[in-house]
N, C-alpha and C positions, 0 to 999 in steps of 0.2 A: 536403519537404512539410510535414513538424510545423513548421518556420522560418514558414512563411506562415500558416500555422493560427495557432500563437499571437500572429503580429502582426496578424491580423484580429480579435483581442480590444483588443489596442493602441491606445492615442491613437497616431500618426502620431508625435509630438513624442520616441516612447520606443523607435522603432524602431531606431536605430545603435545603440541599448544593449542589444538583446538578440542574446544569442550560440548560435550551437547546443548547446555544453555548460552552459547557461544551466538550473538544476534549479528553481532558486525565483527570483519576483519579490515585495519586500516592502513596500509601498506604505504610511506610517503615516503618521496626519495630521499636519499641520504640519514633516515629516523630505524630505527628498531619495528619492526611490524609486531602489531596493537589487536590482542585479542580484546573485544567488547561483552560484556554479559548485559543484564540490565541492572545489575549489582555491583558489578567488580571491571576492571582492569586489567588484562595481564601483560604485560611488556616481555615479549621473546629477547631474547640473544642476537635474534638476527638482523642483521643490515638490510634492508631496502635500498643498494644501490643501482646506479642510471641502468647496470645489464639485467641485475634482479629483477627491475620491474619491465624492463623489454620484454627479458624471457617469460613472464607470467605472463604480461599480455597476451603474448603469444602462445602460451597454451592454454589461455582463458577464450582465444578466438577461434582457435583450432588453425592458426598460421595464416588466419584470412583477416586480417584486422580490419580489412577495406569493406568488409562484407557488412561490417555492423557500424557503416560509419552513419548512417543517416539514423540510426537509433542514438550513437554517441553524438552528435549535435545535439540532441537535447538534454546530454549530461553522464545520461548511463546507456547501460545494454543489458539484455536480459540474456540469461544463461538456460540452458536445459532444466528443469526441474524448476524453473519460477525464480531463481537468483539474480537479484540485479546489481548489477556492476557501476557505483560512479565514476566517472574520469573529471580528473583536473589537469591542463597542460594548459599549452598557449594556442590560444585561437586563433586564426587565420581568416580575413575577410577579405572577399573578393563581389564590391558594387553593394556592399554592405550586406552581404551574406554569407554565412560561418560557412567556407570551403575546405577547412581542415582543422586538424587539431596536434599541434606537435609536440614534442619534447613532453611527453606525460610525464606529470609529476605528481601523483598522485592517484592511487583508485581504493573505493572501500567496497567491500565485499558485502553486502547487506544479504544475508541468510533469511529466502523465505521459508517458513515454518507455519505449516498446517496442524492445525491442534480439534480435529474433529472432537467434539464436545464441549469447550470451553465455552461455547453461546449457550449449552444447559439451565445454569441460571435465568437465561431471559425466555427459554422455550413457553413457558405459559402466557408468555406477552401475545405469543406467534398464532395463542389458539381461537385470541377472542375472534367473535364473527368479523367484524373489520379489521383488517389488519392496520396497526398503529405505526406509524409516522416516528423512527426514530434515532438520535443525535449520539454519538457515543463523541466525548470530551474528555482531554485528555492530552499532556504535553507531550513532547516525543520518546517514542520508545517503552511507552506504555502498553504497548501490544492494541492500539484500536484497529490496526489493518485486519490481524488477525480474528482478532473477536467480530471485527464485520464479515468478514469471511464466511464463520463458521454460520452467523447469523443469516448471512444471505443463503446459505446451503441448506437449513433447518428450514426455512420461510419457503424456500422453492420443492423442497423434496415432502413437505409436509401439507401443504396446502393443494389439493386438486383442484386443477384449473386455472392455477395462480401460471403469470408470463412475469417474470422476472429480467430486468434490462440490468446491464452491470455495465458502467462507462467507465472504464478502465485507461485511466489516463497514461498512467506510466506503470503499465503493465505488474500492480501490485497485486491485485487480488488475484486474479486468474492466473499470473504466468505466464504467460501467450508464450510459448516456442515453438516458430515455423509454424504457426496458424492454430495448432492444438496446446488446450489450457495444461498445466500441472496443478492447475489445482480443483478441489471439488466446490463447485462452486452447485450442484445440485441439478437434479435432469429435467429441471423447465427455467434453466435460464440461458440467456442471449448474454455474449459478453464483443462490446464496442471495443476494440482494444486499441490503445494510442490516439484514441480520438480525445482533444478536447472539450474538456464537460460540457460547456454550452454545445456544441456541434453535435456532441453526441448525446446528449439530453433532448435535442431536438427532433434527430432523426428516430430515436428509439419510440419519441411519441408519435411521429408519424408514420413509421414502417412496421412498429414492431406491438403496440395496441398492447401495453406493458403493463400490469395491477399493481407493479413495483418498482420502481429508480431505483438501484444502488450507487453511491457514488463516494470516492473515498478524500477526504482534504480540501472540505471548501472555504473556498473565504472570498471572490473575487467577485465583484459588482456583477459581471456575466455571471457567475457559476450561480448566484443568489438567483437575480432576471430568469434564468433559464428551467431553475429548479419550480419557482413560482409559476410558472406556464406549465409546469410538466402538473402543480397541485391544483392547479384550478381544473385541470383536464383531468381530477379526481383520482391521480396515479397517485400511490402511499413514496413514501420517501426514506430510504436507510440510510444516513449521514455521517461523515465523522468532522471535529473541528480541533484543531491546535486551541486549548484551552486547559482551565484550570474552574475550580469550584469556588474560585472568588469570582469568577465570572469574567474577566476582560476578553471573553471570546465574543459577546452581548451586543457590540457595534456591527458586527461581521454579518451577524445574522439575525437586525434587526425587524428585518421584512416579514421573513421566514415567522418570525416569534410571533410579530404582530397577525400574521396571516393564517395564526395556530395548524403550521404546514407537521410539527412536532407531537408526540403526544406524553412520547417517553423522553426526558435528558437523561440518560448514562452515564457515571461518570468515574473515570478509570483512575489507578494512579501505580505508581511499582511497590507500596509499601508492603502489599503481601504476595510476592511472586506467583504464589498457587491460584489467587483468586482476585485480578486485578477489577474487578467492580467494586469501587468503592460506596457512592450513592446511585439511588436509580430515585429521580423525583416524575411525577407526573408533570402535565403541561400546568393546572392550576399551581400546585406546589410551587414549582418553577416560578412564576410570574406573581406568584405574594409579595 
């Protein structure tokens, strides 16, 4: 079904090139358009020139490109079915605030993909009586949006009683189109959409009386500050971090560690596409 969704965004001319393990499409002007796996490469035949990529836009917006421009200030836009779109072109500042974006030259097609079951592996994590606190780690394109996803879907559908908050920064894990998610994100959670994590970390703890934070790509002195107020106010924590199992993610989230907000690190990588967990260390482990 997602195969025919995203080639109903497609020129027709680009469709033998897209594959179902297909994560990104990178369309840049004047280059050949670039299918992405998380394995391979493949370089089309075809030209991305200055009208090719007009005319996608244009059927990527539905002929209203003006409509999704305060989404595209902040880089992308989200599509039907959860797909986000990044743009690159020349920004335009008017009293020192991005009032347009011209001459695109560039957009990548990022394919959301929901993989109901893939957080299987960590389901017995989800059943002990407290729910655990936890980091999934991981460089890009590791699939950690996803595997949070499916996690935060098990956590909420599985647990009675449980209030699951999702602060959905840039509209990855839910999909937010026109106010309804594309994605399953499980039927006791709240999803903040396009709010920034500190703002929406904040609000979820005081509006929303949450047993669970989901939040997806932290690293920022705010997003840290914000997360620790959400753990002191005893809410669990589902994390992800741009890292690796040497550790250089450890500065980012020195607070968080010291403050044992974690209970489980996770740690992903693409070497076996079927089953990207590679380790799962507990908090002591971790901090040996």
């Amino acid at each position: 079904m997602i195969n025919e969704e995203i080639k109903a965004y497609l020129p027709e001319i680009l469709h033998p090139y897209f594959a179902s393990d297909t994560e990104e499409i990178r369309f840049r002007r004047n280059q050949k358009v670039m299918f992405l796996s998380a394995t391979e490469e493949t370089i089309s035949p075809v030209l991305c020139d200055k009208l090719f990529l007009e005319e996608l836009l244009d059927r990527l917006t539905k002929s209203s490109p003006y409509t999704y421009f305060d989404e595209m200030k902040n880089g992308y836009f989200t599509l039907e079915g959860g797909h986000r779109v990044g743009v690159c072109g020349t920004g335009v500042y008017q009293n020192g605030t991005l009032s347009d974006i011209r001459e695109i030259s560039s957009l990548n097609f990022r394919i959301a993909k929901e993989i109901n079951g893939c957080a299987d592996p960590l389901f017995p994590l989800l059943q002990q009586e407290k729910l655990p606190g936890i980091l999934l780690i991981s460089p890009p394109g590791c699939g950690k949006t996803t595997l949070l996803r499916d996690l935060t879907r098990q956590a909420s559908d599985s647990r009675a009683g449980s209030k699951v908050a999702v602060i959905d920064e840039r509209s990855e894990l839910g999909g937010v189109y026109r106010g309804a998610s594309q994605k399953d994100l499980g039927m006791r959670t709240d999803i903040l959409n396009g709010y920034h994590k500190p703002d929406g970390i904040q609000r979820a703890v005081r509006s929303l009386s949450p047993n669970l934070i989901v939040v997806d790509e932290i690293g920022s002195a705010e997003d840290i500050e914000a997360l620790l107020c959400a753990a002191y106010a005893g809410i669990t924590i589902f994390a992800t971090v741009h890292g690796d199992i040497q550790g250089d993610f450890k500065k980012k989230i020195k607070k968080l560690e010291e403050e044992q907000v974690f209970d489980y690190y996770i740690y992903l990588s693409a070497k076996n596409p079927k089953n990207r967990i590679e380790v799962i260390r507990t908090r002591e482990e971790e901090t040996q």
